[in-house]
MIKE-677977 format. One record per residue (C-alpha): y, z, x; residue in three letters; residue number from 1. Coordinates in Angstrom, 2 decimals, m for minus. Each point is the difference from the previous one (the first is absolute). Example, Ala and Ser with C-alpha at 12.3 -4.5 7.8 and 13.67 -1.06 7.14 Angstrom:
BEGIN
{Y: m4.50; Z: 7.80; X: 12.30; resn: ALA; resi: 1}
{Y: 3.44; Z: m0.66; X: 1.37; resn: SER; resi: 2}
This chain:
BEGIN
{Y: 13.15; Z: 1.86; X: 17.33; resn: UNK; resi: 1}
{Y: m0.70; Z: 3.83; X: 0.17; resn: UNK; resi: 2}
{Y: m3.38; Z: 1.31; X: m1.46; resn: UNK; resi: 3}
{Y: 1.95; Z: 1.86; X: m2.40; resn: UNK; resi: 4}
{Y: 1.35; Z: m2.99; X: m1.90; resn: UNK; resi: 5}
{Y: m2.93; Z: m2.46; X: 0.71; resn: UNK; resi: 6}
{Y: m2.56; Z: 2.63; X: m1.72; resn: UNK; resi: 7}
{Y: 2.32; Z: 1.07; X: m3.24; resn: UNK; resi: 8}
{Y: m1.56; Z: m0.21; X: m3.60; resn: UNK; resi: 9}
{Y: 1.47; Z: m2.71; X: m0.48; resn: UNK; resi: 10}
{Y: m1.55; Z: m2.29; X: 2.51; resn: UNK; resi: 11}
{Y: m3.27; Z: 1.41; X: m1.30; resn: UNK; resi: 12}
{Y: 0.32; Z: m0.94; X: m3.54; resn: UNK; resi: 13}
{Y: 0.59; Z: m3.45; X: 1.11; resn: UNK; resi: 14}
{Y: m3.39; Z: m0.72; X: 1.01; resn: UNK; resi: 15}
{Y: m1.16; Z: 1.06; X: m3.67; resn: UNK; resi: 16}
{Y: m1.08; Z: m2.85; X: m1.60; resn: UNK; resi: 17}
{Y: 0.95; Z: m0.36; X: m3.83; resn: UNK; resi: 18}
{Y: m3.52; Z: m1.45; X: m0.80; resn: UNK; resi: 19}
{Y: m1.25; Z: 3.95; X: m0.03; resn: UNK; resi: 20}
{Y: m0.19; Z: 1.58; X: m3.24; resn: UNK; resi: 21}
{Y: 2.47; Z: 2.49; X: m0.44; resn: UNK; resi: 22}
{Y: m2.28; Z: 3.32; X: m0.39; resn: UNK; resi: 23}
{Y: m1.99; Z: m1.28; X: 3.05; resn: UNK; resi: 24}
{Y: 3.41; Z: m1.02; X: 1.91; resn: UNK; resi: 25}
{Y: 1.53; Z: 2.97; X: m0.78; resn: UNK; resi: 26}
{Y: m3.06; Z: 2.48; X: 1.10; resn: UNK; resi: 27}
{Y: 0.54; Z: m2.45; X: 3.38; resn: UNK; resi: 28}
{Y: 3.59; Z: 0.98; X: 0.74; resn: UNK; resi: 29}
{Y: 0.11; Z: 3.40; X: m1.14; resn: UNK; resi: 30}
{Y: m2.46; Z: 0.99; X: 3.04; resn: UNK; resi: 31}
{Y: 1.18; Z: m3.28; X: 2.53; resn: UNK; resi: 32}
{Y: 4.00; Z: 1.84; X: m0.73; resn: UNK; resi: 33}
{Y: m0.97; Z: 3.50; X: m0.19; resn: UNK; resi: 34}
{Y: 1.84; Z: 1.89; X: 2.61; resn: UNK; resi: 35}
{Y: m1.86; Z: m0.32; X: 3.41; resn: UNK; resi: 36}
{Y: 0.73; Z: m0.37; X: 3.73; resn: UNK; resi: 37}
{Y: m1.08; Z: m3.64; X: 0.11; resn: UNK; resi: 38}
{Y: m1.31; Z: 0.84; X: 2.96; resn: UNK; resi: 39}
{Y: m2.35; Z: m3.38; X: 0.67; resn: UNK; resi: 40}
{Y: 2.61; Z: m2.97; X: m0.98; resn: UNK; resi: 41}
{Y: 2.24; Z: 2.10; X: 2.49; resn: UNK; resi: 42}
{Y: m2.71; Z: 0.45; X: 2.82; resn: UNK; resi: 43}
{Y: m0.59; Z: m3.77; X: m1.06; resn: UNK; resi: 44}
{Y: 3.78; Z: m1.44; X: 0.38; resn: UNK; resi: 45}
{Y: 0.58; Z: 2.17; X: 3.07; resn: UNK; resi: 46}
{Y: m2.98; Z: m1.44; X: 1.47; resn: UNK; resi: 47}
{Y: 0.92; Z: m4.06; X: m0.60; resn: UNK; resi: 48}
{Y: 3.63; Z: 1.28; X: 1.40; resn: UNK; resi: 49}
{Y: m1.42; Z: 0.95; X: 3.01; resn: UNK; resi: 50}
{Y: m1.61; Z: m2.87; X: 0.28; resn: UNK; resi: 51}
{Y: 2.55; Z: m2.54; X: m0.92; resn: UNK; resi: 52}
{Y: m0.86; Z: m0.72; X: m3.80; resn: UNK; resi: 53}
{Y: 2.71; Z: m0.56; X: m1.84; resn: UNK; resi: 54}
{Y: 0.04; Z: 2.76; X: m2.91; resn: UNK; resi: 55}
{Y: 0.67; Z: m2.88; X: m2.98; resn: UNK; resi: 56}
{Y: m3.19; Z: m1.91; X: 0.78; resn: UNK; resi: 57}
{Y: m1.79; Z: 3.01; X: m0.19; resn: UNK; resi: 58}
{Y: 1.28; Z: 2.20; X: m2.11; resn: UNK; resi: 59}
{Y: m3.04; Z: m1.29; X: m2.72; resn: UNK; resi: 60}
{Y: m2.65; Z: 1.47; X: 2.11; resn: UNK; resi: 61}
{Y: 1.77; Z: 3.16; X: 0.25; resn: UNK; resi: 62}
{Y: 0.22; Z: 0.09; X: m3.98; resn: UNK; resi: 63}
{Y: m3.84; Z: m0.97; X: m0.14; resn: UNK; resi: 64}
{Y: m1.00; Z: 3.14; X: 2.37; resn: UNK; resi: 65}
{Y: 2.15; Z: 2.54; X: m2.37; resn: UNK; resi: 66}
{Y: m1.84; Z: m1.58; X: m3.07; resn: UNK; resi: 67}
{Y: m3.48; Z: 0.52; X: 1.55; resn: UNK; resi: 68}
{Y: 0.99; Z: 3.56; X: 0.93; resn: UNK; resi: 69}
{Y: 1.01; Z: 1.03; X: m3.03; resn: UNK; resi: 70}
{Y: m3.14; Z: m1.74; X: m1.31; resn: UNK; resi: 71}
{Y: m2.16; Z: 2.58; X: 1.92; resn: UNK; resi: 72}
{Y: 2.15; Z: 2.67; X: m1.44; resn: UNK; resi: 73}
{Y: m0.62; Z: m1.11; X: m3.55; resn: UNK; resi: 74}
{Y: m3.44; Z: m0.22; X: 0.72; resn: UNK; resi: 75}
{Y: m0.49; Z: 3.36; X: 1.67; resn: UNK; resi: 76}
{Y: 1.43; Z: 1.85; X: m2.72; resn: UNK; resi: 77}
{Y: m2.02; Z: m0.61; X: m2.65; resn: UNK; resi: 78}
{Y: m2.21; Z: 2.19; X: m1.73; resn: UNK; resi: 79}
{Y: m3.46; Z: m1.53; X: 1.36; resn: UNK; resi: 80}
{Y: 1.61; Z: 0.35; X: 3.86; resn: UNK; resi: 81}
{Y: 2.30; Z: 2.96; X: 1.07; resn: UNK; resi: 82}
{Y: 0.82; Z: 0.57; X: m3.75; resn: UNK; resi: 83}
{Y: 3.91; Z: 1.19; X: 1.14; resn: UNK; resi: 84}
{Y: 2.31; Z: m0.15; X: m2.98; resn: UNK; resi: 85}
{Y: 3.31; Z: m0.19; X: 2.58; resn: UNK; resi: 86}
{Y: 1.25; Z: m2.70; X: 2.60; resn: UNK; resi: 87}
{Y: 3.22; Z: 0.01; X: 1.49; resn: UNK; resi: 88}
{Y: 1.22; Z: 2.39; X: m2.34; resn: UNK; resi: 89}
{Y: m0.44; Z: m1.34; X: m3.01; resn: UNK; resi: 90}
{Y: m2.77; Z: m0.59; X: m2.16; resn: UNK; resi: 91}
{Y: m2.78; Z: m2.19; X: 0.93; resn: UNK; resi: 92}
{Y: m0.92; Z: m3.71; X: m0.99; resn: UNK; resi: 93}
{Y: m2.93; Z: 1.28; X: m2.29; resn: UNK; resi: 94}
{Y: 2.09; Z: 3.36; X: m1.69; resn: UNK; resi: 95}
{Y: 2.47; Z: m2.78; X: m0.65; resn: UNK; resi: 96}
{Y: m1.43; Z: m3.24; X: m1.20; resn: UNK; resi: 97}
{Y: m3.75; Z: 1.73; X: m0.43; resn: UNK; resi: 98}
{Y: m2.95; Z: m0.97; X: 1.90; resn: UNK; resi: 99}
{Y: m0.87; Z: m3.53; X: m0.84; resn: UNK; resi: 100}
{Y: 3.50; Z: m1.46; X: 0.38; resn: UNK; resi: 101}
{Y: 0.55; Z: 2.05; X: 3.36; resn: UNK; resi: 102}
{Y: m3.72; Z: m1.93; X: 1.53; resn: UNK; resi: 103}
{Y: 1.73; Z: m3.29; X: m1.13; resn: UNK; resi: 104}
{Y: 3.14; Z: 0.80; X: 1.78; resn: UNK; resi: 105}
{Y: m1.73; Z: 0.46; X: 2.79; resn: UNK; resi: 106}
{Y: m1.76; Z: m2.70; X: 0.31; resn: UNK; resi: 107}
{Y: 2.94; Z: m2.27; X: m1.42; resn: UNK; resi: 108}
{Y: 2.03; Z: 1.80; X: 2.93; resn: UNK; resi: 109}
{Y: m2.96; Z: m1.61; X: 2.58; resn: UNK; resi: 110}
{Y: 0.41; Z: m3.88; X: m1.39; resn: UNK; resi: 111}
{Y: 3.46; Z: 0.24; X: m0.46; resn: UNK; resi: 112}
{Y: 0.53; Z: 1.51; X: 3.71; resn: UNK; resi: 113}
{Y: m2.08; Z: m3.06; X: 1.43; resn: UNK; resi: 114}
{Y: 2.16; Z: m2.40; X: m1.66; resn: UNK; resi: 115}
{Y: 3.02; Z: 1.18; X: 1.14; resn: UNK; resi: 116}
{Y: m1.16; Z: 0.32; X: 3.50; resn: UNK; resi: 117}
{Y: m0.72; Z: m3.42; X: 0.03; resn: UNK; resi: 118}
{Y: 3.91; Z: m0.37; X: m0.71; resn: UNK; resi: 119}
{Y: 0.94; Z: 0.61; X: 3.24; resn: UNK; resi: 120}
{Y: 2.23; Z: m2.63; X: 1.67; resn: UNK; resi: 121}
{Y: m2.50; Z: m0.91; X: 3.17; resn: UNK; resi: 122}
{Y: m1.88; Z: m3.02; X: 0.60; resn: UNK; resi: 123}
{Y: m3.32; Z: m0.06; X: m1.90; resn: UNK; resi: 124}
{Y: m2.27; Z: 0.91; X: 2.64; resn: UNK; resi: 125}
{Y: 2.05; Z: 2.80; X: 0.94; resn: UNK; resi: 126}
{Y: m0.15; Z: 1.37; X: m3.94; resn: UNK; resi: 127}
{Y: m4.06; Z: m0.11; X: 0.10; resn: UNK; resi: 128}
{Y: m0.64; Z: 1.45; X: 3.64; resn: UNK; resi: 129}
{Y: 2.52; Z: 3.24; X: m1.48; resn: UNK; resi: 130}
{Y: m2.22; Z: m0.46; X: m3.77; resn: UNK; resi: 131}
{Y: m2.93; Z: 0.41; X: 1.96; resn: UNK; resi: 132}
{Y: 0.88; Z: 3.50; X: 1.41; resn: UNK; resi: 133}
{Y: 1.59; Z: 1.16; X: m3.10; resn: UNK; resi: 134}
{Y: m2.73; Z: m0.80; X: m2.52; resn: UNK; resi: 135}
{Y: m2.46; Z: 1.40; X: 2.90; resn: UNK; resi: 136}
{Y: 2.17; Z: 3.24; X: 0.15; resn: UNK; resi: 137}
{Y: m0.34; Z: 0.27; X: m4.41; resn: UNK; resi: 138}
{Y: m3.65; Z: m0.30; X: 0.34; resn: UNK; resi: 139}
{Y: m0.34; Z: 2.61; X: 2.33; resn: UNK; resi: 140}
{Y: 1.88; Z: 2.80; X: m1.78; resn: UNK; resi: 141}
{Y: m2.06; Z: m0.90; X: m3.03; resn: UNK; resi: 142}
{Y: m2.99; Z: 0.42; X: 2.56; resn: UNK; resi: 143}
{Y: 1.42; Z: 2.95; X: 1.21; resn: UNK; resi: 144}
{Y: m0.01; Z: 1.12; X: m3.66; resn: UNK; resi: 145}
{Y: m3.26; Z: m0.68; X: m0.50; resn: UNK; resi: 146}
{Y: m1.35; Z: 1.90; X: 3.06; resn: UNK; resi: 147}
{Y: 2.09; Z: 3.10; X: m1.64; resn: UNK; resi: 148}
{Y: m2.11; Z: 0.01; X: m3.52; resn: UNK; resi: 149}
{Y: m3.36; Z: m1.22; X: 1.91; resn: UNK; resi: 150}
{Y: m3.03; Z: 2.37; X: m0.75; resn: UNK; resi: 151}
{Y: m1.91; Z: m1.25; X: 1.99; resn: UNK; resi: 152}
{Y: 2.52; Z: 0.16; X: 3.03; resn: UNK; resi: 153}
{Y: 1.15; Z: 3.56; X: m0.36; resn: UNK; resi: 154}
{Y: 2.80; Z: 0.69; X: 1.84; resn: UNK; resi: 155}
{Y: m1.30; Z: 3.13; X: 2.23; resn: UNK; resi: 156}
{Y: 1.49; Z: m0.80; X: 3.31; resn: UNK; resi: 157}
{Y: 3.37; Z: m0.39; X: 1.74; resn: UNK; resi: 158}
{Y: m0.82; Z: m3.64; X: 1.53; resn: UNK; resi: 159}
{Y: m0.68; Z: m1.33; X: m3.46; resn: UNK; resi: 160}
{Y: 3.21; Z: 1.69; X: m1.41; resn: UNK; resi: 161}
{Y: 1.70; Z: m2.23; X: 2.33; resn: UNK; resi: 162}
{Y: m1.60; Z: m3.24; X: m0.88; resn: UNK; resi: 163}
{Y: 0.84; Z: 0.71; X: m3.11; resn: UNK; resi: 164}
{Y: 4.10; Z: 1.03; X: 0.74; resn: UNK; resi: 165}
{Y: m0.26; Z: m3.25; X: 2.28; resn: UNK; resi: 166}
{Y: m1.00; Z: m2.17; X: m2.59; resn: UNK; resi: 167}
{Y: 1.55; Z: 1.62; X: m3.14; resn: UNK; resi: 168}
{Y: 3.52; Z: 0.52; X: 1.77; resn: UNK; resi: 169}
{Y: 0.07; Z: m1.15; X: 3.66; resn: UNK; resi: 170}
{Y: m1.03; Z: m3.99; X: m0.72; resn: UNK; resi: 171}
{Y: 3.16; Z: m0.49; X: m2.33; resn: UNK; resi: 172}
{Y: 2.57; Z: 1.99; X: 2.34; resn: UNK; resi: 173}
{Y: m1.62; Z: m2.22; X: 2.94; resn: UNK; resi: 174}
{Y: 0.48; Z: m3.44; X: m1.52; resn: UNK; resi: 175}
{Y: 3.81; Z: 1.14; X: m0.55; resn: UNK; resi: 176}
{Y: 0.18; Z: m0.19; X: 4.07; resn: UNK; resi: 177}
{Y: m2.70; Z: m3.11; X: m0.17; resn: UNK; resi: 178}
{Y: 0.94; Z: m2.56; X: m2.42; resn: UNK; resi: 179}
{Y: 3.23; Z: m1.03; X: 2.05; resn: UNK; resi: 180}
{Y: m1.86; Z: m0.56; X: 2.92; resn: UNK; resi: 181}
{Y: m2.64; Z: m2.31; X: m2.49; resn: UNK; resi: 182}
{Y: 2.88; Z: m1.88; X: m1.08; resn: UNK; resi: 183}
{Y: 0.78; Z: m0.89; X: 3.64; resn: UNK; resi: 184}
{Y: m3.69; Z: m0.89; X: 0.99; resn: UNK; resi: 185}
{Y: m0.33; Z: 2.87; X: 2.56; resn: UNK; resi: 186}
{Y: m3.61; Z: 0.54; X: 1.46; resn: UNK; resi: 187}
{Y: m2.21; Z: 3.18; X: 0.41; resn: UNK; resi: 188}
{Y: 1.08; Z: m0.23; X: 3.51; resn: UNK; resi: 189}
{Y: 3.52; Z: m0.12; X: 0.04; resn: UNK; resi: 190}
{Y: 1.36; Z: 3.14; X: 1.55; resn: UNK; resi: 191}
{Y: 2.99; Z: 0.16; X: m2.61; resn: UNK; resi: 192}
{Y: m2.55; Z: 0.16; X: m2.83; resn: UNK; resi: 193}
{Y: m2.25; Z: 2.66; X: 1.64; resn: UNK; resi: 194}
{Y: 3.05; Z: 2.38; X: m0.37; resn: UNK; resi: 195}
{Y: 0.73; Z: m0.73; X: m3.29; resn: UNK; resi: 196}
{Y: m3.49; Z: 0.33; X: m0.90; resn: UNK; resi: 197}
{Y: m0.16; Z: 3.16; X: 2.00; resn: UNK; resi: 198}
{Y: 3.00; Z: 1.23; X: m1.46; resn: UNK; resi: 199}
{Y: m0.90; Z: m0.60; X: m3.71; resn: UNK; resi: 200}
{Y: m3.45; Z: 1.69; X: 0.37; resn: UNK; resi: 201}
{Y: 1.64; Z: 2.79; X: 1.13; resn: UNK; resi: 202}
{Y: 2.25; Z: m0.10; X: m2.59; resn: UNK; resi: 203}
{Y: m2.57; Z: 0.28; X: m2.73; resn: UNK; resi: 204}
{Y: m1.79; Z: 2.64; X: 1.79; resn: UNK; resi: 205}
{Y: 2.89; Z: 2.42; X: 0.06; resn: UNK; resi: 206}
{Y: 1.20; Z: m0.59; X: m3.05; resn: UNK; resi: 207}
{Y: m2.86; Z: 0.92; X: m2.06; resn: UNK; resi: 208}
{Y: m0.23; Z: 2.99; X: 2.16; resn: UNK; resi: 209}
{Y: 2.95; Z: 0.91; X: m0.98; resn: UNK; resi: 210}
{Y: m0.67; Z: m0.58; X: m3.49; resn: UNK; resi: 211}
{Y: m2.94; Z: 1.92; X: 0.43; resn: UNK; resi: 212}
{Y: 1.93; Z: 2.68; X: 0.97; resn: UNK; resi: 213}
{Y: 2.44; Z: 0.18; X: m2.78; resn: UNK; resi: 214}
{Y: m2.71; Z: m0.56; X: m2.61; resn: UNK; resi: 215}
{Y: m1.44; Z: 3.23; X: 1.30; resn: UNK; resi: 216}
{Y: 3.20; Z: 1.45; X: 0.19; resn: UNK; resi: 217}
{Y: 0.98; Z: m0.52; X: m3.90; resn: UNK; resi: 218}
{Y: m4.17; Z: 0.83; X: m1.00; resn: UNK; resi: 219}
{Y: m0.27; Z: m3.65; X: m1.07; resn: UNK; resi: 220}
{Y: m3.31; Z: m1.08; X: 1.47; resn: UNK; resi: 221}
{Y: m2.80; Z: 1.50; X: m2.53; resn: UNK; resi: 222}
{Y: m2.62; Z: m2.02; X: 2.07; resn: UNK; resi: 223}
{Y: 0.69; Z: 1.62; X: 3.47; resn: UNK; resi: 224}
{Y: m2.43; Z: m1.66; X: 2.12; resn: UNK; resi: 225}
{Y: 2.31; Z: m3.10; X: m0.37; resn: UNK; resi: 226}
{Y: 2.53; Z: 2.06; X: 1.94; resn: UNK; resi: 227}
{Y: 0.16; Z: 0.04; X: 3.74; resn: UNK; resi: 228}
{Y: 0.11; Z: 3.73; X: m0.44; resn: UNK; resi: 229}
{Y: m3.22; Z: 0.20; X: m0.96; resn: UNK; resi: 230}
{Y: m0.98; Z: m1.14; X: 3.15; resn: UNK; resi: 231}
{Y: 2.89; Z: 1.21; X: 2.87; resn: UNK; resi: 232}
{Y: 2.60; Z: 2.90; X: m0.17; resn: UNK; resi: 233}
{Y: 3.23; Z: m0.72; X: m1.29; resn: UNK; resi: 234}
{Y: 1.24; Z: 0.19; X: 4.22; resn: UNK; resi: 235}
{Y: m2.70; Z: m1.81; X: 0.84; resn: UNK; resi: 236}
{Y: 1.37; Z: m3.13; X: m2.24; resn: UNK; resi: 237}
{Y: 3.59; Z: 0.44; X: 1.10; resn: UNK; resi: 238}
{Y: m1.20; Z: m0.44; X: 3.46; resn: UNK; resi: 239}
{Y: m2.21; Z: m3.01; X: m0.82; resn: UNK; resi: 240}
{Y: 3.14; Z: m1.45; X: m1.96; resn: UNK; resi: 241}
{Y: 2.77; Z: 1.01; X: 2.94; resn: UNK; resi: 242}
{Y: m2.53; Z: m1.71; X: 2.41; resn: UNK; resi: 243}
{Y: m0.35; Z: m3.37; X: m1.75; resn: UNK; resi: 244}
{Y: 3.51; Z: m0.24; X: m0.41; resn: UNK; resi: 245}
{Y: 0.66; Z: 0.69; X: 3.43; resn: UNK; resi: 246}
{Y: m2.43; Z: m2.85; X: 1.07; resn: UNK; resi: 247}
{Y: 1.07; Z: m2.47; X: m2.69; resn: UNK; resi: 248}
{Y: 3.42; Z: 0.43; X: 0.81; resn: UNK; resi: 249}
{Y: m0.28; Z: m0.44; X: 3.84; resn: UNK; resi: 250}
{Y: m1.97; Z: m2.89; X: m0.06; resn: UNK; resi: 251}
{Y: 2.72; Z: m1.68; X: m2.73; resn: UNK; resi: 252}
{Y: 2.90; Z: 1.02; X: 2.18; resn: UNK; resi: 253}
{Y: m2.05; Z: m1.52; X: 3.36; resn: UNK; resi: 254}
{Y: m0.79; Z: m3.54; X: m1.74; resn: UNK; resi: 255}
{Y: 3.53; Z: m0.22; X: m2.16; resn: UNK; resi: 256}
{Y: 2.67; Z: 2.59; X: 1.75; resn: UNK; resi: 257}
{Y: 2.82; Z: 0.92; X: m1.54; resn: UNK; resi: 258}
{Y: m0.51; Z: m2.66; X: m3.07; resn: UNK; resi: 259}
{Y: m2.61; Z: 2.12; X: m1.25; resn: UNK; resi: 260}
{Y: 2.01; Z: 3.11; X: m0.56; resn: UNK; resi: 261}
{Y: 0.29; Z: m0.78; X: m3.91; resn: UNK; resi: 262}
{Y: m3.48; Z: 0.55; X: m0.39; resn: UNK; resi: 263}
{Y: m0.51; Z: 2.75; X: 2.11; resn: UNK; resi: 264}
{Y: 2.95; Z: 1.99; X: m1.72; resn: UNK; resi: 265}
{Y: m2.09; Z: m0.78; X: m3.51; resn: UNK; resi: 266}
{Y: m2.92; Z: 1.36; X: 1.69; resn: UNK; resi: 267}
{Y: 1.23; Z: 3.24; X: 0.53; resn: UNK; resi: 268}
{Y: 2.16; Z: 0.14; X: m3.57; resn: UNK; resi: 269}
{Y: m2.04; Z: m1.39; X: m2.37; resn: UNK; resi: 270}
């Protein structure tokens, strides 16, 4: 089934369960179906493809990794965080629904996305080994988050910028390459892991770059220092992100060959 059709609204509002108030399911869906890439349930079902998962058994896990992005979204916007009135265009959760109903959807978002991960169509010990890494990856954006608003951890350095970036956006983009190989028992060790592992690092790391680099570029980031511009020139990071994906594509293509070209064509297009 084509990404296009397996990640409509539709199959979305499916795993909405009735039992959610209205006000509270509604503030849910209106940021879980605003418009967006859905880049991480893609990265997610490309990944099981690869690696021989059939799409309908885990389609649910895909679901549960949008819902816990768009969690952190809610979350990030409000006025005690980043305080930005505008996400994907439209307004966000908290100009909406105000401020207490947008904390609720968030965290409603974060229950409701474990319990549809668990819906996926594996054997049980297959469903907790993939739980593991995804309620891992959730705590450490929310750790991430925490390092962000820490006073006594200012952030005054480039190496903790990027302990930060790898925990508030590179843990949840890595367990979109990670979680199939959980749900098929692969070790540390296992060369075909490595590379996705590898790969899915790298992927975080460049894409925050680049996100850095369009913040700066629209004057969104009041709080510079959280920018990699603070830190390196705006060459600089487009060499640091042209290098990574140079490595993380190589060592892909060397492990997978020609199977991995999907992913490598998102790399460069997302």
């Amino acid at each position: 089934m084509p990404l296009e059709i397996s990640l409509t609204d539709d199959v979305f509002e499916q795993f909405f369960q009735e039992k959610v108030p209205s006000r509270l399911k509604e503030a849910m869906r209106y940021s879980v179906l605003a418009p967006g890439k859905r880049l991480r349930p893609k990265l997610f079902l490309m990944t099981s493809e690869l690696l021989g998962l059939a799409q309908a058994s885990v389609l649910p896990a895909a679901i549960a990794l949008e819902m816990a992005h768009c969690f952190t979204l809610i979350h990030d916007d409000l006025p005690c965080m980043d305080n930005d009135d505008w996400r994907r265009g439209i307004p966000s959760n908290h100009k909406q629904f105000g401020e207490t109903t947008a904390l609720l959807a968030g965290d409603a978002l974060i229950a409701l996305a474990m319990e549809t991960f668990c819906a996926c169509e594996l054997s049980a010990s297959s469903v907790v080994s993939g739980l593991k890494r995804f309620s891992s990856a959730i705590f450490q954006v929310i750790e991430g988050q925490s390092l962000e608003f820490d006073p006594n951890q200012p952030c005054s350095a480039l190496e903790q910028l990027e302990k930060i970036h790898q925990k508030k956006t590179g843990s949840l983009f890595e367990a979109c390459f990670l979680i199939p190989a959980d749900f098929l028992g692969w070790k540390i060790e296992d060369q075909k892991r490595q590379s996705l592992a590898f790969f899915g690092s790298a992927w975080g790391k460049s894409f925050q770059m680049l996100d850095d680099l369009k913040d700066a570029s629209e004057k969104k980031n009041s709080r510079n220092h959280f920018n990699i511009l603070h830190y390196l020139s705006e060459q600089e990071v487009l060499g640091r992100i042209e290098q990574l994906q140079e490595q993380a594509s190589r060592k892909l293509h060397e492990v997978w060959g020609m199977r991995a070209n999907p992913l490598l064509k998102m790399m460069h297009h997302a």
